[in-house]
N, C-alpha and C positions, 0 to 999 in steps of 0.2 A: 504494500500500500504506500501512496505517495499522497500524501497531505499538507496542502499549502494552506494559511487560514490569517484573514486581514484580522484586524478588530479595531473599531472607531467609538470610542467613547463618544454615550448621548445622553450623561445627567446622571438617569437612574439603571443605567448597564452598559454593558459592548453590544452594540451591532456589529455581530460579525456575517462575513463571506467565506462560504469554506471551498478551496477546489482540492476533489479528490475524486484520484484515478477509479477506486473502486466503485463509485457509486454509478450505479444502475440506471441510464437514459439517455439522453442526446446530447450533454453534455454533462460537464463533470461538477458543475459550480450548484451550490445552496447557499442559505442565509438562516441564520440566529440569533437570536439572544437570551443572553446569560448576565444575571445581576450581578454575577463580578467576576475578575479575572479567574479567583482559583475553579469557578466554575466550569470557566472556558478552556481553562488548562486542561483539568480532569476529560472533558468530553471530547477533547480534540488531542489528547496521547496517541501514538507518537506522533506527532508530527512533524515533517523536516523542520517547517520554521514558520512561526507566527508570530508577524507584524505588526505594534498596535501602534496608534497616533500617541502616542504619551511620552513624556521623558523618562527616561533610563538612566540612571549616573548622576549623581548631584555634586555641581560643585560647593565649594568652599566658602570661595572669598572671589568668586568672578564671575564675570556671563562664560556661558559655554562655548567651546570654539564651533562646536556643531550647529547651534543656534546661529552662528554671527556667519559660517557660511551657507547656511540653508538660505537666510536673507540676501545674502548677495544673489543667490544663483537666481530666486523670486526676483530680484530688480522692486519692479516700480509694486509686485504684488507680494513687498516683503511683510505687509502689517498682517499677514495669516499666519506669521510664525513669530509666537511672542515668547522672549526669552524665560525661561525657566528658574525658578526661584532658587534661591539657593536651598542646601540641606536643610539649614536650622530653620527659614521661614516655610518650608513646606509641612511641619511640624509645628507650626503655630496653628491657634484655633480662631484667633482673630485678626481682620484683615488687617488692621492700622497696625497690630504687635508682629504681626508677617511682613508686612513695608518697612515697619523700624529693622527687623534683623535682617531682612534683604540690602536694605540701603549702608547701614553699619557695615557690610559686609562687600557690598560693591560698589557703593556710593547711588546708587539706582536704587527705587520704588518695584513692587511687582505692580502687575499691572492686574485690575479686574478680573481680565481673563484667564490670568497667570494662576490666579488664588481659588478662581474658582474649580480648575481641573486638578486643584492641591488633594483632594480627596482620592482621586485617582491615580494620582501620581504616589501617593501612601500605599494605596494596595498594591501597584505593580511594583514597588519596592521592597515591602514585603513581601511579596511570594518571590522574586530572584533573592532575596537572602533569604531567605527561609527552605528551599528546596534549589538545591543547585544542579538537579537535573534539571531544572528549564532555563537554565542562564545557555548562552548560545542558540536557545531553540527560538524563546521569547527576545526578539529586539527590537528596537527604535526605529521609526519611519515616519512620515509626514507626507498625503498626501498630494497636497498643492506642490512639493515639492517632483514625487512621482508622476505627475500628470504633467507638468514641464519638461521632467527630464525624455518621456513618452511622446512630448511632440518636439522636440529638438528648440523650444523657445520658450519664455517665461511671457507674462502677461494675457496667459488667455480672458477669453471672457468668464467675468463672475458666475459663479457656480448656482449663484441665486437668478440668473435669469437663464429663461429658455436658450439662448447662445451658448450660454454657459455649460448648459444640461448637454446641450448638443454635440458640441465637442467632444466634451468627456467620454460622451456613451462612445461617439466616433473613435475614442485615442483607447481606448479599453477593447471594443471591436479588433482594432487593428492589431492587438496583443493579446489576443489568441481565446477574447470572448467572443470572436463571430460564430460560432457554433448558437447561441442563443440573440434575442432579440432583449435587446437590457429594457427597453418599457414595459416589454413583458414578465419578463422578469422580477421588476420592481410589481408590477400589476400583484403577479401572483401570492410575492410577501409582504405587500400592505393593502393594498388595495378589495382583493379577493377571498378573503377568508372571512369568515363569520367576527362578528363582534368577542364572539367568548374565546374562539382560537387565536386572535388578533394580539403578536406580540411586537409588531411594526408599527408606527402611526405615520402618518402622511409628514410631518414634521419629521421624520426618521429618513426620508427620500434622498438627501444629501448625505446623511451618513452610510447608506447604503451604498452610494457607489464611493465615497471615501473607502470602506471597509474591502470594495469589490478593488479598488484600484491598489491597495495594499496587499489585496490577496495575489492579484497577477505579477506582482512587484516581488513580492516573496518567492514565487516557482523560475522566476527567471535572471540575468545576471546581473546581478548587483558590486555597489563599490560602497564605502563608506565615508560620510561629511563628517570629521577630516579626513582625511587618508590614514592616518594613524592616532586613531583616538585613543584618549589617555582615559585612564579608569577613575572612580572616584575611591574613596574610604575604603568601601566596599567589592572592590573592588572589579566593579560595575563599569562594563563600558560607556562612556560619554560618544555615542557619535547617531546619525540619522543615517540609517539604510536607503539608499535608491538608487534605478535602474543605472545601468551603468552609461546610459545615456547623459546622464549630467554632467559628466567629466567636458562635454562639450559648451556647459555653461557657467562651469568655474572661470572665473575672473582672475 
């Protein structure tokens, strides 16, 4: 069995994408969710390697180098990649007591969006220290990062408009989802099931194909932001996985 598997944080769980060789139909891709990592782990053993949107590796006392070149390679759409708190502030409970250890520490504020995925950013750190069979399997990825490195340019259109949608489904297509029709797709796990089987909502639509573009990112060949990512405490790699097309967009 060969098991590739995204997962996109949306609040209250991962939306994941799973492609696997063994399953039975037209193509090999499905969709999940699991209210938390260790769930996703457990139901998706072995698998080569799962993806998630989250930070891995906390620094100290600096922004991440992974962080500062994912934003270069984005250019003008670097504000969908927002730096990562440090250790101590992602272990705060409060945002203003999580901005004072962030800034103490790097002279920088987190940001809103920083603090909010702090929750998540705790469990996937927990479960790599805690079970060190999933470190190597579970790693760091971003997919705005992945869908640029996929069309050889950064700036496509916003994901929140139909342009946006467009694209994407096209730049996924063309890596090796044309075997299914991604509207369809989407149809089937939100749209199509009953109110009581319904574990996707329409709000879920963008994380869906974040989770699908992470999963195709995973079975194919990858490089790492930085080239040689340094580890944290923990000894946790610090870097974002993607296609190895981006090597064409570093700066």
């Amino acid at each position: 069995m060969s098991r590739y598997v995204g997962l996109d944080w949306a609040g209250s769980g991962w939306v994941a994408v799973i492609d696997d060789d063994d399953r039975e139909g037209e193509h090999p891709y499905t969709a999940a969710f699991y209210p938390s990592i260790l769930n996703a782990w457990r139901a998706n053993r072995p698998a080569e390697r799962i993806l998630v949107d989250i930070p891995i590796g906390l620094a100290e006392d600096a922004r991440r180098q992974c962080d500062v070149e994912a934003r270069e390679v984005l250019g003008e759409s670097r504000s969908s990649v927002f730096y990562a708190p440090v250790r101590d502030a992602v272990y705060e409970d409060e945002y203003e007591t999580a901005g004072d250890r962030n800034e103490a520490a790097t002279g920088n504020r987190i940001s809103t969006q920083a603090y909010h995925i702090c929750p998540a950013i705790r469990e996937v750190d927990g479960l790599l220290r805690e079970l060190a069979e999933a470190r190597g399997t579970v790693r760091e990825s971003h997919p705005e990062v992945c869908f640029a490195a996929l069309a050889g340019e950064s700036g496509l259109p916003k994901k929140s408009t139909e342009a946006g949608l467009k694209r994407r489904r096209e730049l996924l297509e063309a890596e090796g989802a044309d075997a299914l029709d991604l509207e369809s797709f989407e149809r089937e796990h939100i749209d199509d099931r009953p109110v009581h089987a319904r574990r996707l909502r329409a709000g879920n639509r963008d994380d869906l194909l974040d989770a699908f573009v992470l999963a195709v990112t995973a079975r194919g060949e990858t490089v790492s932001l930085p080239r040689d990512p340094p580890t944290d405490r923990y000894d946790l790699r610090m870097e974002i996985v993607a296609p190895a097309g981006v090597e064409a967009l570093r700066t």
